[in-house]
PyMOL commands that place a pseudoatom at each C-alpha (Angstrom):
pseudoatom trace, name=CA, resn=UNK, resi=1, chain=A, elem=C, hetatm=0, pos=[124.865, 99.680, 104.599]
pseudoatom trace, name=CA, resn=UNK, resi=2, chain=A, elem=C, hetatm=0, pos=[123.791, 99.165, 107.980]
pseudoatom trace, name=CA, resn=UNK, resi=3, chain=A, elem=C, hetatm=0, pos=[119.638, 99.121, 108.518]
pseudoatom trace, name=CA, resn=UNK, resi=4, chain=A, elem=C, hetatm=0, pos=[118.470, 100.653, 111.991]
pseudoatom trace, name=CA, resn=UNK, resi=5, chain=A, elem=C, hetatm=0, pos=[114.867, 100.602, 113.492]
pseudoatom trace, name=CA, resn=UNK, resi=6, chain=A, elem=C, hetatm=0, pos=[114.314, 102.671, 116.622]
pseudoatom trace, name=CA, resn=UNK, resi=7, chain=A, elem=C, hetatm=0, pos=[111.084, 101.878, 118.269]
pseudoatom trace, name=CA, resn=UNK, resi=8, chain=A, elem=C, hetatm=0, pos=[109.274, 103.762, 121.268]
pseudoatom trace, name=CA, resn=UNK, resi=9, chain=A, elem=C, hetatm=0, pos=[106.671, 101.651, 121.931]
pseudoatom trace, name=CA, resn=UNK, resi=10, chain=A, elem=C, hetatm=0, pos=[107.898, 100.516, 125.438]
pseudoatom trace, name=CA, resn=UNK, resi=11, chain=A, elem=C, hetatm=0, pos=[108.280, 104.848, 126.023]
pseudoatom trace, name=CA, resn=UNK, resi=12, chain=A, elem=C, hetatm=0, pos=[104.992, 105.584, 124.805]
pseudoatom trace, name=CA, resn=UNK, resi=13, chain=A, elem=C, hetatm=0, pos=[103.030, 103.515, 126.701]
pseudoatom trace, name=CA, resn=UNK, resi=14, chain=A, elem=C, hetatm=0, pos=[104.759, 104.469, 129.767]
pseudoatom trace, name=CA, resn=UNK, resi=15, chain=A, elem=C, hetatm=0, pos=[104.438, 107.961, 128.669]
pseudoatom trace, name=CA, resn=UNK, resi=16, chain=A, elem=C, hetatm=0, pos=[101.611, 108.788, 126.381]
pseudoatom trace, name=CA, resn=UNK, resi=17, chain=A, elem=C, hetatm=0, pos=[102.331, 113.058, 126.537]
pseudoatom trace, name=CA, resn=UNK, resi=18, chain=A, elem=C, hetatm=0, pos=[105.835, 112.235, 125.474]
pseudoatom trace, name=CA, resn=UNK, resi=19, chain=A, elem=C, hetatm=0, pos=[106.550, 113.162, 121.836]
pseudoatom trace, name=CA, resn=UNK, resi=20, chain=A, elem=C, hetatm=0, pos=[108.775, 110.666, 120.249]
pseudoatom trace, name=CA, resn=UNK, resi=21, chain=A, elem=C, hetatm=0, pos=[109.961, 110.467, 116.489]
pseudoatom trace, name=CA, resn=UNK, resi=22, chain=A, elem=C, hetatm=0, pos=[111.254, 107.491, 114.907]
pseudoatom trace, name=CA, resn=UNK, resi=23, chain=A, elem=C, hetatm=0, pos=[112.635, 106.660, 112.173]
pseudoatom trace, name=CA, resn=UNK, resi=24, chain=A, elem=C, hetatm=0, pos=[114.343, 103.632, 109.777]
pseudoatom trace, name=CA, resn=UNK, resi=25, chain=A, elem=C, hetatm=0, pos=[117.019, 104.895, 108.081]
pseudoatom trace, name=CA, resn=UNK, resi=26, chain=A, elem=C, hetatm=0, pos=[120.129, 103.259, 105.835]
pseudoatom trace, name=CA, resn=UNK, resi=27, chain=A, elem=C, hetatm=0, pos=[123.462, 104.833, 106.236]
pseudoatom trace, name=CA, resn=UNK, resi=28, chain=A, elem=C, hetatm=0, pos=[127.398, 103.681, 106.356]
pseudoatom trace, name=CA, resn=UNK, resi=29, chain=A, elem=C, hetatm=0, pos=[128.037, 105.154, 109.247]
pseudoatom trace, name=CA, resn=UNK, resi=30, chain=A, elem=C, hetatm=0, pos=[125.679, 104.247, 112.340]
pseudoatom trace, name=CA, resn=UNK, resi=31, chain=A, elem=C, hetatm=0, pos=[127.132, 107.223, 114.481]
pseudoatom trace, name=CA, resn=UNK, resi=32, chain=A, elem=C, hetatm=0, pos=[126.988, 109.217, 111.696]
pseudoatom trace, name=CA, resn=UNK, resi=33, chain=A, elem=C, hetatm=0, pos=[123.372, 108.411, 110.852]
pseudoatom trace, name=CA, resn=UNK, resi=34, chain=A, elem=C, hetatm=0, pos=[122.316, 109.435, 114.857]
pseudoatom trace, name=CA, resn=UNK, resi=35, chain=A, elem=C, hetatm=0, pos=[123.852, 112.527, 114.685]
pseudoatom trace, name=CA, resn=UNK, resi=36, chain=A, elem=C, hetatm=0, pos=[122.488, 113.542, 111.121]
pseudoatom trace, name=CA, resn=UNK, resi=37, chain=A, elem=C, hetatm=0, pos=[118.725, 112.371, 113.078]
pseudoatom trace, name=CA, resn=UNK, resi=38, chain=A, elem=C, hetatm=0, pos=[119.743, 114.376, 116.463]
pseudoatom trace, name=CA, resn=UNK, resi=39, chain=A, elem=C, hetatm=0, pos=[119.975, 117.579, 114.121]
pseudoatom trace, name=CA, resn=UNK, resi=40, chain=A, elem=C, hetatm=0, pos=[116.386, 119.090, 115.806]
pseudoatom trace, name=CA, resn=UNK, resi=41, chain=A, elem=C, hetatm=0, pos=[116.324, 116.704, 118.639]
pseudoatom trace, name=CA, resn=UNK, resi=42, chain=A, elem=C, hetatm=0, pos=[115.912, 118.091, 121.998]
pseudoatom trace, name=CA, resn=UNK, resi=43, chain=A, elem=C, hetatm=0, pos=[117.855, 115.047, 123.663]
pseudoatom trace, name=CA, resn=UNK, resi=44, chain=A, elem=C, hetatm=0, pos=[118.926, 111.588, 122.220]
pseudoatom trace, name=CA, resn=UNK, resi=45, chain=A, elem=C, hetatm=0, pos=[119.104, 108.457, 124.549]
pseudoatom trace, name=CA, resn=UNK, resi=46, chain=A, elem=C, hetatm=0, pos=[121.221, 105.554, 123.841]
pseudoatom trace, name=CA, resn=UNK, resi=47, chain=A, elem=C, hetatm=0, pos=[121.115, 102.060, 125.261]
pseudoatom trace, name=CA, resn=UNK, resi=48, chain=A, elem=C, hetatm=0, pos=[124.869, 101.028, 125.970]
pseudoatom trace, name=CA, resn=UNK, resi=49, chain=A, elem=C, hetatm=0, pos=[125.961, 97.694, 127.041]
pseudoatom trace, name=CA, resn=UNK, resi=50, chain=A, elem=C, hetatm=0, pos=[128.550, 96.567, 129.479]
pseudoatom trace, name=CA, resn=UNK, resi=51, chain=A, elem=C, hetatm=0, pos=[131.760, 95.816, 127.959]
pseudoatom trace, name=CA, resn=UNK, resi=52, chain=A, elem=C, hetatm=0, pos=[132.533, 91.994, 127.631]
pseudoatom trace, name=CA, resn=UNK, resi=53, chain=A, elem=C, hetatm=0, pos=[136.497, 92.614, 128.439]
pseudoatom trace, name=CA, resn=UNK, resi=54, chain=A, elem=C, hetatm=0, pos=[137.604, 94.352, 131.592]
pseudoatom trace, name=CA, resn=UNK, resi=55, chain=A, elem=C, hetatm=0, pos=[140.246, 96.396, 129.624]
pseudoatom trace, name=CA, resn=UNK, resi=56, chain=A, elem=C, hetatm=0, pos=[137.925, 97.955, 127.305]
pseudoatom trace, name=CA, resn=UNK, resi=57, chain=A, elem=C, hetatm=0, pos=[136.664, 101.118, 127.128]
pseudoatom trace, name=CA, resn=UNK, resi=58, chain=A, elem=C, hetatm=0, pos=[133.303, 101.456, 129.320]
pseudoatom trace, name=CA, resn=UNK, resi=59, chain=A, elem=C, hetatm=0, pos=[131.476, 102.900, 125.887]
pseudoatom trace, name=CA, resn=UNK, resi=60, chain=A, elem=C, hetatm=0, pos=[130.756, 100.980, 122.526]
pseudoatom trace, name=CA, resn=UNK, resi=61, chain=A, elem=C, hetatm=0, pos=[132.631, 102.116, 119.296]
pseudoatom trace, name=CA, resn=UNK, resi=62, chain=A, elem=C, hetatm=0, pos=[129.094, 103.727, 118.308]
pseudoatom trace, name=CA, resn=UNK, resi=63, chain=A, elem=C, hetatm=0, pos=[128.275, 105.383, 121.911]
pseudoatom trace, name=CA, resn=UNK, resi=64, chain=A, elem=C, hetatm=0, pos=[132.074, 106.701, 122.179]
pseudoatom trace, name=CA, resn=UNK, resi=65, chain=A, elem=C, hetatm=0, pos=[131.637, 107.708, 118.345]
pseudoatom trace, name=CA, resn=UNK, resi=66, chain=A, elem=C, hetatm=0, pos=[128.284, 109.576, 118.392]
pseudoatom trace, name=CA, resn=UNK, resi=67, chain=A, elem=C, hetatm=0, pos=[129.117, 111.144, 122.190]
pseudoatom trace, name=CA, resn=UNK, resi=68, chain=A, elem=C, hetatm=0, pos=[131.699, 113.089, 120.045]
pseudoatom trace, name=CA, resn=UNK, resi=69, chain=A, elem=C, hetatm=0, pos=[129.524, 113.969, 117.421]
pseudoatom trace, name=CA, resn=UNK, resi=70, chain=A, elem=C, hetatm=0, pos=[125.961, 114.463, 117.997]
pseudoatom trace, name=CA, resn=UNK, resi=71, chain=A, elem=C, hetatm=0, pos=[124.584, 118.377, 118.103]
pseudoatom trace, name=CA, resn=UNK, resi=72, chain=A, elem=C, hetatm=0, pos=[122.374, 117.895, 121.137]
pseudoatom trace, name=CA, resn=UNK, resi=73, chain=A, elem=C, hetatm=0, pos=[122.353, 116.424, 124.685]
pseudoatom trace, name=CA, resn=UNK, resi=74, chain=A, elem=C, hetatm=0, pos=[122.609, 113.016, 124.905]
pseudoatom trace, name=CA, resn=UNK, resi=75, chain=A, elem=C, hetatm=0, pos=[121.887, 110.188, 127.773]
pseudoatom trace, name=CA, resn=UNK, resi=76, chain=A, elem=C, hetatm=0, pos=[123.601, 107.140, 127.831]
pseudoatom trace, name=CA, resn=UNK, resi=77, chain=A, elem=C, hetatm=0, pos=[121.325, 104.648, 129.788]
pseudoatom trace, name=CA, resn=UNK, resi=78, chain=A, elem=C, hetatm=0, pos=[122.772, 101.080, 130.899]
pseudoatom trace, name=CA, resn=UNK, resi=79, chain=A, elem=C, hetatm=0, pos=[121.020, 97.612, 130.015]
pseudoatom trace, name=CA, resn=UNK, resi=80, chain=A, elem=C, hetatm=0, pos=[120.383, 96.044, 132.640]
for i in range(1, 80): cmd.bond("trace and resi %d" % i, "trace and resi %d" % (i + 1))
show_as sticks, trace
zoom trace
């Protein structure tokens, strides 16, 4: 099992009205585990990388996974 901490510190502080829920959660599946939390979300943002190899697809195994799956809106914002 897989152990993944969200934190919203950097959000909050930027915006302080902005209601943000986190959670730490264990599950097999990482997609899996973000759609179960998206349930009552209004809107779930993901960080996604660039892909190392030019013939890969442009979205991570979890991004691509949970884009398929999640119940609500989602935003998929690059790392710069």
């Amino acid at each position: 099992m897989s152990r993944t901490t969200i934190t919203g510190a950097p959000v909050r502080k930027e915006f302080p009205d902005l209601a943000i829920a986190e959670e730490t959660m264990r599950a097999v599946s990482v997609p899996g585990a973000l759609a179960k939390a998206a349930e009552h979300a209004d809107l779930l943002v993901l960080g996604a990388r660039r892909p190392t190899h030019p013939i890969s697809s442009p979205l991570g195994r979890v991004t691509h996974a949970v884009l398929h799956h999640t119940p609500c809106p989602l935003a998929v914002v690059p790392r710069s």
